[in-house]
N, C-alpha and C positions, 0 to 999 in steps of 0.2 A: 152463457156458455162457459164450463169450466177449462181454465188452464189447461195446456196440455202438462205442467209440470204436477198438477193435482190428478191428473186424469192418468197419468206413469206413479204416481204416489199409489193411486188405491189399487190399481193392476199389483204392483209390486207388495202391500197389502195382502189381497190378497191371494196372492201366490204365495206367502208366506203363512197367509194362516190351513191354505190346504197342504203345506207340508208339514207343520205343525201336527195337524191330523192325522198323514202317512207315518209320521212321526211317533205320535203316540198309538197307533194302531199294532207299531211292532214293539213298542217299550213295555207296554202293559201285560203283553206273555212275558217277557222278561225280568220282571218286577213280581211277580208269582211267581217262577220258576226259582227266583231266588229265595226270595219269602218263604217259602212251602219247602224249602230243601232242609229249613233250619226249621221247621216248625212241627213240633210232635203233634198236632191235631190237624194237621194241613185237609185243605179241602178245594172246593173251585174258585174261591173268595179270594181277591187280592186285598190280604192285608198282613200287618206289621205281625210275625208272632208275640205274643206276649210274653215267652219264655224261649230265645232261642237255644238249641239243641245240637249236636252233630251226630244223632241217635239214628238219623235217615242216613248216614251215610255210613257209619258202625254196621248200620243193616244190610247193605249193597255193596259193602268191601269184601267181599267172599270170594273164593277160588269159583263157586258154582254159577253165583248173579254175574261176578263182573272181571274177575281176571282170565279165566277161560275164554268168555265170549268174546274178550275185547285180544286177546291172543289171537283167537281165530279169523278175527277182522284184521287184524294185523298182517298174517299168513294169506288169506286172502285177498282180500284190496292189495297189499303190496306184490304179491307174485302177477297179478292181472294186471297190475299198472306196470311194473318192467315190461311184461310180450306188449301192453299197448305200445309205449312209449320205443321201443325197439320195431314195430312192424310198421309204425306210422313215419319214424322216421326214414326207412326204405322204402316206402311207398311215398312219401312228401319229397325225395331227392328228386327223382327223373319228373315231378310236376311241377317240381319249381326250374327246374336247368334244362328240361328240353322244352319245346314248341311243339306243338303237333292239334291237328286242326283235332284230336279225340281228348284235347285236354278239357275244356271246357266244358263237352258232354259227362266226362268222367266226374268231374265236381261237382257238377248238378247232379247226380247220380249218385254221389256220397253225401252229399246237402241231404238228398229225400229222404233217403237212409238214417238219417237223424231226428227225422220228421215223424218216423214209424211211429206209434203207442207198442211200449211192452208188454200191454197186457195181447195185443194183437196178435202177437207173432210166440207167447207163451204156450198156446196149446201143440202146434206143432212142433216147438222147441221139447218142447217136455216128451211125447210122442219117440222125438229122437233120440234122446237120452235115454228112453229106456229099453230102445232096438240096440243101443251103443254101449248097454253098463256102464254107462255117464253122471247114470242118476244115484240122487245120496252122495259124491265123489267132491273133494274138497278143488281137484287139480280141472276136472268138468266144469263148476259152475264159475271157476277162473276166466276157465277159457271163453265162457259166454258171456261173459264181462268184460273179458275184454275187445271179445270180437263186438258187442253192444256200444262201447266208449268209443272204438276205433274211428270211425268216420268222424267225429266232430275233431278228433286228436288229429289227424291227416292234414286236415284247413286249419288246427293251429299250427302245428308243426311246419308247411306251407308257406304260410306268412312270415315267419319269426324266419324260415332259413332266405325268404327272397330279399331277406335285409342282409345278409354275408357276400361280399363281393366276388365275383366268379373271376379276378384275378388271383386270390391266394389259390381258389380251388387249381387255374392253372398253374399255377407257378409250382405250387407241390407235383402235377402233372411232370414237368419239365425236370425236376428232382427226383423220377424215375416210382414217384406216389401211383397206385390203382386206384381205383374210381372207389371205392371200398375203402381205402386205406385213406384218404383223400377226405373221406367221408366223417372215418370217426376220430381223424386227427387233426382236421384242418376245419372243416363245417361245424361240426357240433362242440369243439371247446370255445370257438365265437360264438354258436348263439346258444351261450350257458345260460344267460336268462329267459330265454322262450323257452329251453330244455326243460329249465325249473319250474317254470309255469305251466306247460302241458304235461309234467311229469304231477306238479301237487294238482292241478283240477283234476285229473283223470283218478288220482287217488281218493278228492274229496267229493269226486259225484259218484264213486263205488263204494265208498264208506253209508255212504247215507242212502243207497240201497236197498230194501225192503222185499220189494215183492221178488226178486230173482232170485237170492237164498232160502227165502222162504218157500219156495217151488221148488226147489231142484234138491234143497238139502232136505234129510227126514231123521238121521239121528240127534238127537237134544245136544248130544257132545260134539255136531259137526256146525253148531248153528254160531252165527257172527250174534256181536253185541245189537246190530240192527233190527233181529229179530227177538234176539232172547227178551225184550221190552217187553213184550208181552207177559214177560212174569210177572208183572207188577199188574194185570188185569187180572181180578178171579171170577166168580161163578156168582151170579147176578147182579151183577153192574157194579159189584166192591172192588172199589181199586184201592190201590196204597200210595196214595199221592203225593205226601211227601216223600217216601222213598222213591216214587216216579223222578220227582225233579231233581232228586240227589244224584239218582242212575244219568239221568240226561247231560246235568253239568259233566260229569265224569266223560260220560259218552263225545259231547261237545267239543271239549278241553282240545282234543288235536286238530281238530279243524279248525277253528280259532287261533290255534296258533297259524297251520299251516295256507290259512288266508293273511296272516299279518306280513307272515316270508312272502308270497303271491305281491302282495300290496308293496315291499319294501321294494322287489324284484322289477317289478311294472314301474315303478316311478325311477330305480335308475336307468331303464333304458339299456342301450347296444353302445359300448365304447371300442368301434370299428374303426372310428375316423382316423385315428391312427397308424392302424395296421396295414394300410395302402400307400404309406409314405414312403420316398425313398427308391 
């Protein structure tokens, strides 16, 4: 009969070598995606160029490939993340500060809501757009974005404020504060770091959007960087591969960043404990 200290050796073994495997499962597109960005002959091969270049990116620095597109995601994603980050957090007050036996059905009911598939609910989406002159519109496929974000943004938004003590919320009460006033003066400068965090996810799962401006928008010059990828696809199965991966890093570069702020945000936590003293 083996030890139990050999028989916690190879468990931990291997648990180690299947994440080694998860491991390199995601390293390996990233190891190409580099390679192939500096590589004038790039292809689907992960290997070492033998002449690195910055010709794939000289190619993709254009007003047309990549500073337009990534403008309009800008314009985009950002205007759709303020109405989410603003409707959620007036909808997340009275679920976290009042009681009422319709709370709980209302959260399961925003949970489902997130459960939906887009492609599901695309055809009648599209339908209304074009009874509304919505469709092709920069300020339309905003609002479907953001009204698409809103329910997971509600449950963080949610969580993050039932950590804010509902003494300051009184005591600004008592100070002669409206529930409103109360709201964006006294709630949301405490939970500056859940603000931050449901403010960059909501911006970094509309950035990386695909099929909803690709439906809704139809002019070339209304289209996000999400889409305009498609440049780099031509007409029977030639792509430009290394200029794919040069666009990508480019494309990438803010969300990378703005998961590091996400990450720095999340580990310092709520410094509340504080603020109830006295």
């Amino acid at each position: 009969m083996p030890s139990l200290s050999a028989r916690r050796t190879r468990q931990q073994l291997a648990a180690d070598a299947a994440l080694l495997v998860v491991a390199t499962a995601f390293a390996i597109p990233l190891v190409w995606l580099l390679s192939a960005s500096v590589d004038g002959a790039a292809d689907l091969r992960v290997h070492l160029p033998a002449s690195p270049t910055g010709d794939n990116f000289s190619a993709v620095l254009t007003d047309e490939i990549t500073f337009t597109p990534m403008l309009n995601s800008l314009l985009l994603c950002g205007g759709a993340t303020l109405l989410t980050v603003a409707c959620a957090a007036l909808a997340a007050y009275p679920l976290s500060r009042y009681r009422s036996r319709l709370t709980r059905p209302y959260l399961m009911g925003v949970l489902f809501a997130t459960c939906l598939p887009m492609t599901a609910i695309m055809v009648p989406v599209y339908g209304l757009f074009v009874r509304t002159n919505l469709i092709d519109t920069v300020y339309g496929t905003a609002l479907f974005l953001a009204a698409a974000q809103l329910p997971f943004s509600i449950w963080l938004m949610k969580n993050f404020m039932d950590g804010v003590p509902t003494v300051l919320e009184e005591a600004a009460w008592t100070d002669g504060a409206g529930r409103l006033q109360a709201l964006v003066r006294v709630i949301l400068p405490l939970m500056g770091p859940g603000l931050t965090v449901v403010t960059i996810y909501s911006f970094i799962m509309m950035w990386g959007n695909f099929f909803v401006p690709f439906m809704l928008l139809l002019s070339p010059g209304k289209l996000p960087a999400s889409v305009s990828i498609f440049t780099f696809f031509g007409n029977y199965g030639q792509v430009a591969y290394g200029q794919l991966a040069a666009f990508s890093i480019l494309y990438s570069t803010p969300v990378v960043l703005l998961y590091g702020i996400v990450a720095r945000r999340l580990g310092g936590g709520f410094a509340l404990g504080g603020a109830v003293k006295g």
